[in-house]
DSSP file (Angstrom, degrees, kcal/mol; ACC not computed):
  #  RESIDUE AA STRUCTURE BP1 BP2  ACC     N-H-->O    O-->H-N    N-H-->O    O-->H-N    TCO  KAPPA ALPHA  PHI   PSI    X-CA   Y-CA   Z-CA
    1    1 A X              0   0    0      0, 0.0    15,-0.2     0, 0.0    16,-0.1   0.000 360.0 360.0 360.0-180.0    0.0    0.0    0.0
    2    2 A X        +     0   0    0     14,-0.2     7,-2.3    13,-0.1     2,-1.2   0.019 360.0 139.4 -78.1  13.6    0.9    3.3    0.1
    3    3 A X  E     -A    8   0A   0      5,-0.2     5,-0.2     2,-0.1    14,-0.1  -0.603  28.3-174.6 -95.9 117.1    1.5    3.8    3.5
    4    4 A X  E >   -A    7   0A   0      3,-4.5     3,-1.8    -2,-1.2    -2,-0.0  -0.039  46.3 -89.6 -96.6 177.1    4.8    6.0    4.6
    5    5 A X  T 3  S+     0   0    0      1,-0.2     3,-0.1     3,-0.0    -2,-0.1   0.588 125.1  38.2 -65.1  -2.6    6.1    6.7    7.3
    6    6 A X  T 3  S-     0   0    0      1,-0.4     2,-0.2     0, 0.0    -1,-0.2  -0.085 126.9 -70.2-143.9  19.4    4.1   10.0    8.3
    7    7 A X  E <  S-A    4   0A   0     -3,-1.8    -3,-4.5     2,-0.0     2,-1.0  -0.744  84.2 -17.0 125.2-158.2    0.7    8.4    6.8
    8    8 A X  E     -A    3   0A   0     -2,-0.2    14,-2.4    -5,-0.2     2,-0.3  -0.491  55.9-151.5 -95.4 103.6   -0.8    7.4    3.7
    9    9 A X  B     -B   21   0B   0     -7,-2.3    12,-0.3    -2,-1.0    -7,-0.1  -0.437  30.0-107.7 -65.8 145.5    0.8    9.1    0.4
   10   10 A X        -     0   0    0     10,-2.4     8,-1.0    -2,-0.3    10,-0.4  -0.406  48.8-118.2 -71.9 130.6   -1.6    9.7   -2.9
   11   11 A X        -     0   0    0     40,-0.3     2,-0.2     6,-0.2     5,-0.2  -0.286  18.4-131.1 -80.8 159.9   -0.2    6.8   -5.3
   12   12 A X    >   -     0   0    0      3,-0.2     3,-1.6    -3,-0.0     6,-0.1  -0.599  43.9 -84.6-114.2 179.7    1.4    7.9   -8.5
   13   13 A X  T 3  S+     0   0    0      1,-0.4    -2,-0.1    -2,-0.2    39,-0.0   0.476 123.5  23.9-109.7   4.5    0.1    6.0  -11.4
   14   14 A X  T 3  S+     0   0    0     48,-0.1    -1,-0.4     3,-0.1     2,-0.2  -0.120 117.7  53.2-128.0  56.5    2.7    3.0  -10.9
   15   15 A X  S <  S-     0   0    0     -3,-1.6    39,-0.5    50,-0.1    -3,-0.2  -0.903  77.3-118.9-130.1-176.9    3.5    3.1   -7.6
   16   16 A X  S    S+     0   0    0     41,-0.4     2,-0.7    -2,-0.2   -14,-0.2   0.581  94.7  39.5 -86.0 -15.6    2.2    3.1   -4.5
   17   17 A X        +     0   0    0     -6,-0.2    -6,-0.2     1,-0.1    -1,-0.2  -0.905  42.7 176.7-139.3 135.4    3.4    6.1   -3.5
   18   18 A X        -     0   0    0     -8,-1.0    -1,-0.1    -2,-0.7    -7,-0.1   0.396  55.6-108.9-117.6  28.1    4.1    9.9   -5.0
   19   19 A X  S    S+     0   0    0      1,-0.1     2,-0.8    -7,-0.0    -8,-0.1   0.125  84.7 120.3  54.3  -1.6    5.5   11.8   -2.0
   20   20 A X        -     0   0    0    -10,-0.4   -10,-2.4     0, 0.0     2,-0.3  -0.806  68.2-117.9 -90.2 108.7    2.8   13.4   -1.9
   21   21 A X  B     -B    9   0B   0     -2,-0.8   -12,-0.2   -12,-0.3   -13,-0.1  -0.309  22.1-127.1 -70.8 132.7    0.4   13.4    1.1
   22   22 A X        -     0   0    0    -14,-2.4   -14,-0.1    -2,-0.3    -1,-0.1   0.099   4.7-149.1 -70.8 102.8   -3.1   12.1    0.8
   23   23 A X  S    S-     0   0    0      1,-0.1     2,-0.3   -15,-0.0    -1,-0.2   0.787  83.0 -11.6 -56.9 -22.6   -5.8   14.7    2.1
   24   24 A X        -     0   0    0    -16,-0.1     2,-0.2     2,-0.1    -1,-0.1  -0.916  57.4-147.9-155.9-171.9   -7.9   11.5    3.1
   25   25 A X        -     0   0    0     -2,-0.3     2,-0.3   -15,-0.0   -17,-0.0  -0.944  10.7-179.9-156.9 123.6   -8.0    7.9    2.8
   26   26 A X        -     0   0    0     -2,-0.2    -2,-0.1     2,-0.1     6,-0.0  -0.780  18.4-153.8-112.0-174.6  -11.4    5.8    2.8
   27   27 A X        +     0   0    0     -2,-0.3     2,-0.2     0, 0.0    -1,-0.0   0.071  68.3  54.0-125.5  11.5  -10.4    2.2    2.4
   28   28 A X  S    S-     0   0    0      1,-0.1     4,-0.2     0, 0.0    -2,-0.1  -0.842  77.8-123.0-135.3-175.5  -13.7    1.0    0.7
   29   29 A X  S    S+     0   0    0     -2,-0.2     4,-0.3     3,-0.1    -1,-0.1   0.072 112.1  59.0-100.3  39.7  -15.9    1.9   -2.4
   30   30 A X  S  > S+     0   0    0      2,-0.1     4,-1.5     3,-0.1    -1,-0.1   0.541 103.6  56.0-108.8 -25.9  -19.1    2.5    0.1
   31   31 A X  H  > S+     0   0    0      2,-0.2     4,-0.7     3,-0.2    -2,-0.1   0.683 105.8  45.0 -66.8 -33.3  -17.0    4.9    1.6
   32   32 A X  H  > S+     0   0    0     -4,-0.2     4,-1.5     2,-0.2     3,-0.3   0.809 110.3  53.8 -74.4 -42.3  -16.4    6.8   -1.3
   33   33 A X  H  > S+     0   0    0     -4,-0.3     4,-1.6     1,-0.2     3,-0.4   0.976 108.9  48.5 -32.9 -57.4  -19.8    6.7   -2.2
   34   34 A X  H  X S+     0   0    0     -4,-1.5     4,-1.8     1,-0.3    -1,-0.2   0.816 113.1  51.5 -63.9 -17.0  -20.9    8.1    1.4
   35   35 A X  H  X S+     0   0    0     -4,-0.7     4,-1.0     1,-0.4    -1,-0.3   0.857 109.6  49.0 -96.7 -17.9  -18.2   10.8    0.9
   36   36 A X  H  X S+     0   0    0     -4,-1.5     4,-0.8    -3,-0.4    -1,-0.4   0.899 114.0  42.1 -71.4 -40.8  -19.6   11.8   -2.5
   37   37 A X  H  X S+     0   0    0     -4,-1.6     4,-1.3     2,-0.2    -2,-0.2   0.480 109.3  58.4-110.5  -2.8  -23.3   12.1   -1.6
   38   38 A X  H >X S+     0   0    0     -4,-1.8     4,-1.3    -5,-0.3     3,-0.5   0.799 112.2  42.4 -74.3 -76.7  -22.5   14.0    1.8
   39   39 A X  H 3<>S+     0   0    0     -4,-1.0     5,-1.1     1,-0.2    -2,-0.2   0.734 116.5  49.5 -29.9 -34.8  -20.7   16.7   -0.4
   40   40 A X  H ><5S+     0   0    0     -4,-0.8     3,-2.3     1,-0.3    -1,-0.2   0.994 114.0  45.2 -66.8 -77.1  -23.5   16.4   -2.7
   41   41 A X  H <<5S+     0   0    0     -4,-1.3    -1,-0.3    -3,-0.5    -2,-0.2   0.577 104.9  54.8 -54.1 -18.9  -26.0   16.8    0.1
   42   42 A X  T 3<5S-     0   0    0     -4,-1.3    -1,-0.3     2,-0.1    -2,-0.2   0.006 120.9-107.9 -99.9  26.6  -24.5   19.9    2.1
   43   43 A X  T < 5 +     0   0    0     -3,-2.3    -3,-0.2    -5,-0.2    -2,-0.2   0.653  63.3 165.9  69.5   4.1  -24.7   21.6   -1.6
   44   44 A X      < -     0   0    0     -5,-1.1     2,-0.4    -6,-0.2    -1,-0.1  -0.510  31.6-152.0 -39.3 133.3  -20.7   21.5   -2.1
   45   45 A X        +     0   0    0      2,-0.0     2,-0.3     0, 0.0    -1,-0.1  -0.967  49.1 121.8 -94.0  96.3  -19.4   22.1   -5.5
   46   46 A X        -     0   0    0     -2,-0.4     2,-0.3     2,-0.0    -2,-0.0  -0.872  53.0-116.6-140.8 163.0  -16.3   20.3   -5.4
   47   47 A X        -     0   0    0     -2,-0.3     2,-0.5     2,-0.0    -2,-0.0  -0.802  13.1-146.4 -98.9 153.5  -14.5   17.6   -7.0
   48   48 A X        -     0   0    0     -2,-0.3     2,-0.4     2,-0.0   -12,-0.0  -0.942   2.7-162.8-144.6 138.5  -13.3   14.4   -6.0
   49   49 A X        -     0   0    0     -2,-0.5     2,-0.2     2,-0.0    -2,-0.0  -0.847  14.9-172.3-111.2 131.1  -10.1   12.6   -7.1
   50   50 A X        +     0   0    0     -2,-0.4     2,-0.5     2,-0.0    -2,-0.0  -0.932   8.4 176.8-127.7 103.1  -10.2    8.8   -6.2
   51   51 A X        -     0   0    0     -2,-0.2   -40,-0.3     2,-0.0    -2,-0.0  -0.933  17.8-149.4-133.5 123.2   -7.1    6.7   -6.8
   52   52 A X        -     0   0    0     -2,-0.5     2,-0.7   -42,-0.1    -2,-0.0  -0.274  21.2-124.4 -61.4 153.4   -6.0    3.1   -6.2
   53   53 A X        -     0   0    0    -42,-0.1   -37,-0.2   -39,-0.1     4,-0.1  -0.959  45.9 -91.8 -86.5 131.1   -2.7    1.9   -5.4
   54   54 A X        -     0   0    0     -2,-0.7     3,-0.5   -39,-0.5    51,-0.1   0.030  21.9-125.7 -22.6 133.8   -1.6   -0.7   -7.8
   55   55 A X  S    S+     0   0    0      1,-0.3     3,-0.3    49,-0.2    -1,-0.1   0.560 109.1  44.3 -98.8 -18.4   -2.2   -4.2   -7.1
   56   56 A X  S >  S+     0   0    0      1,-0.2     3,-2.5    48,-0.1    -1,-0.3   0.210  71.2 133.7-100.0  38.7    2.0   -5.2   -7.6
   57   57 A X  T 3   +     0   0    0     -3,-0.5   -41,-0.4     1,-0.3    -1,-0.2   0.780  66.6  54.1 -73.7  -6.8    3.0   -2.2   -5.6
   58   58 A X  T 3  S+     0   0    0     -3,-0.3    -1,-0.3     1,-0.1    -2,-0.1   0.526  84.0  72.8 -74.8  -7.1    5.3   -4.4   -3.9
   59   59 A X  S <  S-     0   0    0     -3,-2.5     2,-1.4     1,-0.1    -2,-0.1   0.093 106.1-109.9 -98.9  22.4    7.5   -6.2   -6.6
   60   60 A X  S >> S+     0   0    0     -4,-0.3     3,-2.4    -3,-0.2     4,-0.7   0.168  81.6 133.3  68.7 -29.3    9.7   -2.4   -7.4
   61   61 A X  H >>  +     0   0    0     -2,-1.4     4,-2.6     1,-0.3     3,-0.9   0.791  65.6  55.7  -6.3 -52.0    7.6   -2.6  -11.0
   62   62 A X  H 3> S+     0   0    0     -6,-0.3     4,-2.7     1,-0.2    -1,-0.3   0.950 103.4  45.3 -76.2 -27.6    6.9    1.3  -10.2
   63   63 A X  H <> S+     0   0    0     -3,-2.4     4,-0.9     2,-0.2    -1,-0.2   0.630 108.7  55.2 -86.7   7.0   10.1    2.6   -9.8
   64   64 A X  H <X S+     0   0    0     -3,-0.9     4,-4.8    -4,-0.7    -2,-0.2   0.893 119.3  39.7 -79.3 -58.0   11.5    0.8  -13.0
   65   65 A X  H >< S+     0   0    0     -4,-2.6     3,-0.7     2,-0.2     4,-0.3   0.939 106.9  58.6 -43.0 -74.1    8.5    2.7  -14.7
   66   66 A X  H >X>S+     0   0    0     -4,-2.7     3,-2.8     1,-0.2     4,-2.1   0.857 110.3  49.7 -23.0 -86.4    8.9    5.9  -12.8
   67   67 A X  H 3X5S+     0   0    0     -4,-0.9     4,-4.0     1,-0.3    -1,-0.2   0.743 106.5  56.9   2.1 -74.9   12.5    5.7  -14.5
   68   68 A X  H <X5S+     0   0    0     -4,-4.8     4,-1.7    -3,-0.7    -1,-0.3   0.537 108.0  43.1 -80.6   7.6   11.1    5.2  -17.6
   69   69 A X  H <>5S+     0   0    0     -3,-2.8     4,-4.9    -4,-0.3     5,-0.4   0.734 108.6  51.1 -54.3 -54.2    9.2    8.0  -17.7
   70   70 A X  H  <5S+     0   0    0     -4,-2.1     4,-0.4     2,-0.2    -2,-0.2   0.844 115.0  48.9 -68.8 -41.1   11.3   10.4  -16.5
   71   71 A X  H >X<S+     0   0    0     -4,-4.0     3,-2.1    -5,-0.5     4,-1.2   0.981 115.6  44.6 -54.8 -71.3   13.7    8.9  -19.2
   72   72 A X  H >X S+     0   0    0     -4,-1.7     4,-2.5     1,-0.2     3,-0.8   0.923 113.1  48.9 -45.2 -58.1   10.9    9.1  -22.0
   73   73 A X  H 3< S+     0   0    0     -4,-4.9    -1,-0.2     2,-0.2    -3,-0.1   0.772 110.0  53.8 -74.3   6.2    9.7   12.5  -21.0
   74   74 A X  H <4 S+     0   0    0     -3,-2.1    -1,-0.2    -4,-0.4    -2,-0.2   0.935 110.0  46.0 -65.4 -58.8   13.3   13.7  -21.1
   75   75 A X  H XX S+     0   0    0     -4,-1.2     3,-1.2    -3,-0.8     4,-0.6   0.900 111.9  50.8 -82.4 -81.3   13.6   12.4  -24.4
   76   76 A X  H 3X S+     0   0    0     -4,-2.5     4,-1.1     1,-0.2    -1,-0.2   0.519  87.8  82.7 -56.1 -10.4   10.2   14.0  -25.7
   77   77 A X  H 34 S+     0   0    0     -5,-0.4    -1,-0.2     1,-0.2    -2,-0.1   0.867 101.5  36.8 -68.7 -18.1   11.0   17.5  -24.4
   78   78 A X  H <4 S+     0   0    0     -3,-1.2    -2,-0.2    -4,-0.2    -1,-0.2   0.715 127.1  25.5 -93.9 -32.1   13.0   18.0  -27.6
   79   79 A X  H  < S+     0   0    0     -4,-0.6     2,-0.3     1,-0.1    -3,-0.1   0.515 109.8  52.2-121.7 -15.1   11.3   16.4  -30.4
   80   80 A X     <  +     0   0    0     -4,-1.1     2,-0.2     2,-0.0    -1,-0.1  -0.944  50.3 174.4-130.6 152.2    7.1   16.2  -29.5
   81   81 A X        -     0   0    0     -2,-0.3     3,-0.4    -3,-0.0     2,-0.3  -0.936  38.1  -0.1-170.1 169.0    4.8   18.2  -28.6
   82   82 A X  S >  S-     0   0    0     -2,-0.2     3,-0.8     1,-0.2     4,-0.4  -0.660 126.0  -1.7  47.6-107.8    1.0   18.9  -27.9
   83   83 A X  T 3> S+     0   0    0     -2,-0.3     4,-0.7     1,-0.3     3,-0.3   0.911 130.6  62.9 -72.1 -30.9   -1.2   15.9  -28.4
   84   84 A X  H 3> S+     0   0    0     -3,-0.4     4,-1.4     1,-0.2    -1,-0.3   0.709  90.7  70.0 -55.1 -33.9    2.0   13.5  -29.7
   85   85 A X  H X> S+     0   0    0     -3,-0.8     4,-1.3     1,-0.2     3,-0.6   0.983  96.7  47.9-106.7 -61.2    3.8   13.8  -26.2
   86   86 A X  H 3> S+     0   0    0     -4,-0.4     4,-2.7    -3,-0.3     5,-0.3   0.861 119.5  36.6 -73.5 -35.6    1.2   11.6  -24.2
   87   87 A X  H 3X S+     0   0    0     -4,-0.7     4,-2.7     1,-0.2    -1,-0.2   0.895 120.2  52.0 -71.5 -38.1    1.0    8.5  -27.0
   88   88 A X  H << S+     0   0    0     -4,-1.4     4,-0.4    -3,-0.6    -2,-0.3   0.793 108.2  54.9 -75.9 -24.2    5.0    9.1  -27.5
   89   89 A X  H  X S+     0   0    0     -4,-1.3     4,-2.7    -5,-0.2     3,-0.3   0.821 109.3  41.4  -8.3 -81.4    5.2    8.9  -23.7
   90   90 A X  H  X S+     0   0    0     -4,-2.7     4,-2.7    -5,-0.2    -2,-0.1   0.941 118.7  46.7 -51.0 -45.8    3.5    5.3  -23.3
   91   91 A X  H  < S+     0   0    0     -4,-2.7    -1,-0.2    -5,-0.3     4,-0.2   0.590 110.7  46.9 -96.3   5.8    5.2    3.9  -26.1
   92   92 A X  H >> S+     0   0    0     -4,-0.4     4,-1.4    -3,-0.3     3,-1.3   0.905 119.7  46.6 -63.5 -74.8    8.7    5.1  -25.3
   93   93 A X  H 3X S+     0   0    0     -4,-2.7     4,-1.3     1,-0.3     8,-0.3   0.626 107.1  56.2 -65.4 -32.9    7.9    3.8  -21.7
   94   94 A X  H 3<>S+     0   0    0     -4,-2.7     5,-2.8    -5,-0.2     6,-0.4   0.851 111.8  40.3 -53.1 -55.5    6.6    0.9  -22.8
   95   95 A X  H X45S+     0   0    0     -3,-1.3     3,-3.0     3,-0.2    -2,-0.3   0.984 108.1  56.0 -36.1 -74.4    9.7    0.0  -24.6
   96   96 A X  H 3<5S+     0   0    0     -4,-1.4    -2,-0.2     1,-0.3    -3,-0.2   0.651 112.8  45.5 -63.0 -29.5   12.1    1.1  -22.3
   97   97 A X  T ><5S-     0   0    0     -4,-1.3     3,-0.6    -5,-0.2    -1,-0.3   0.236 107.7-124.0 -85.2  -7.0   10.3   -1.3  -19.7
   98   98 A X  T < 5S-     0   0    0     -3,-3.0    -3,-0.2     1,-0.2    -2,-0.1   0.756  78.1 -45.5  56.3  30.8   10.0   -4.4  -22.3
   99   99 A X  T 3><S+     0   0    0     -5,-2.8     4,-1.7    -6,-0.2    -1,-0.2   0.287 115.5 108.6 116.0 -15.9    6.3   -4.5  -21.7
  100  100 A X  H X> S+     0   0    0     -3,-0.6     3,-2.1    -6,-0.4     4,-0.9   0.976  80.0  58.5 -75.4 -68.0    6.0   -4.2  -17.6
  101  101 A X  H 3> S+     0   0    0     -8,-0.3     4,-3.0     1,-0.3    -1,-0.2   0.666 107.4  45.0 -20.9 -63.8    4.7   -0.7  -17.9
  102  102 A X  H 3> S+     0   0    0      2,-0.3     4,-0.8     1,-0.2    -1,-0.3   0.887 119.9  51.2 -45.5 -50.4    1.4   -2.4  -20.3
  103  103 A X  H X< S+     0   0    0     -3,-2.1     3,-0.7    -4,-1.7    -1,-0.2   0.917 109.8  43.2 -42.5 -62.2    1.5   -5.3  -17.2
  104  104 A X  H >< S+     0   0    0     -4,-0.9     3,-3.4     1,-0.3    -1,-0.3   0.874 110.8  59.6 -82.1 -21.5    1.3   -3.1  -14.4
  105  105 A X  H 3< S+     0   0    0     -4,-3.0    -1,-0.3     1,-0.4    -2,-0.2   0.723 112.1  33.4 -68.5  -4.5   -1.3   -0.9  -16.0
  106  106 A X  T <<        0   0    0     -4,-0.8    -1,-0.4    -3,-0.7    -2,-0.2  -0.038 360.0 360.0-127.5  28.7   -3.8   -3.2  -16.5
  107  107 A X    <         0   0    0     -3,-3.4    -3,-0.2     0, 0.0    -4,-0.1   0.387 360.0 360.0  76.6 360.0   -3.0   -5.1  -13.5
């Protein structure tokens, strides 16, 4: 899971963790429901960002990725740009990773 030493961080989109801490944590999806239809019901106009951690998030998978990201978008700052960088992104990273990136995203 995502849980650090000083709580629970918001997972990054293969890992468990993005150093960034979590403004809450439910642990169910009935919990996310309730927290959606209280805001709803006290008239809030907000948003709500819901994100798993990845199901390998123990086997290092994310920080191989993370890498190859950071490589890929490295690599795209020079040569793509506007809609091209996100498809030139996956399939640089995909590469770089021999396929695990494709794995962990779909779980």
């Amino acid at each position: 899971d995502g849980e650090g030493a000083d709580g629970m961080d918001f997972p990054a989109f293969f890992s468990p963790r993005s150093g960034v801490r979590s403004p809450a944590v439910v642990r169910s999806g009935e919990e996310v429901a309730q927290q959606y239809w209280s805001a709803r019901d006290l008239g809030l106009e907000c948003g709500m960002l819901v994100a798993v951690p990845p199901p390998h998030a123990g086997d290092g998978a994310g920080e191989e990725v993370e890498a190859a990201i950071q490589t890929a978008l490295r690599e795209a700052a020079d040569e793509v740009t506007g809609r091209d960088v996100t498809p030139y992104v996956l399939a640089r990273v995909a590469e770089l990773t021999g396929g695990a990136s494709r794995a962990a995203d779909v779980g």
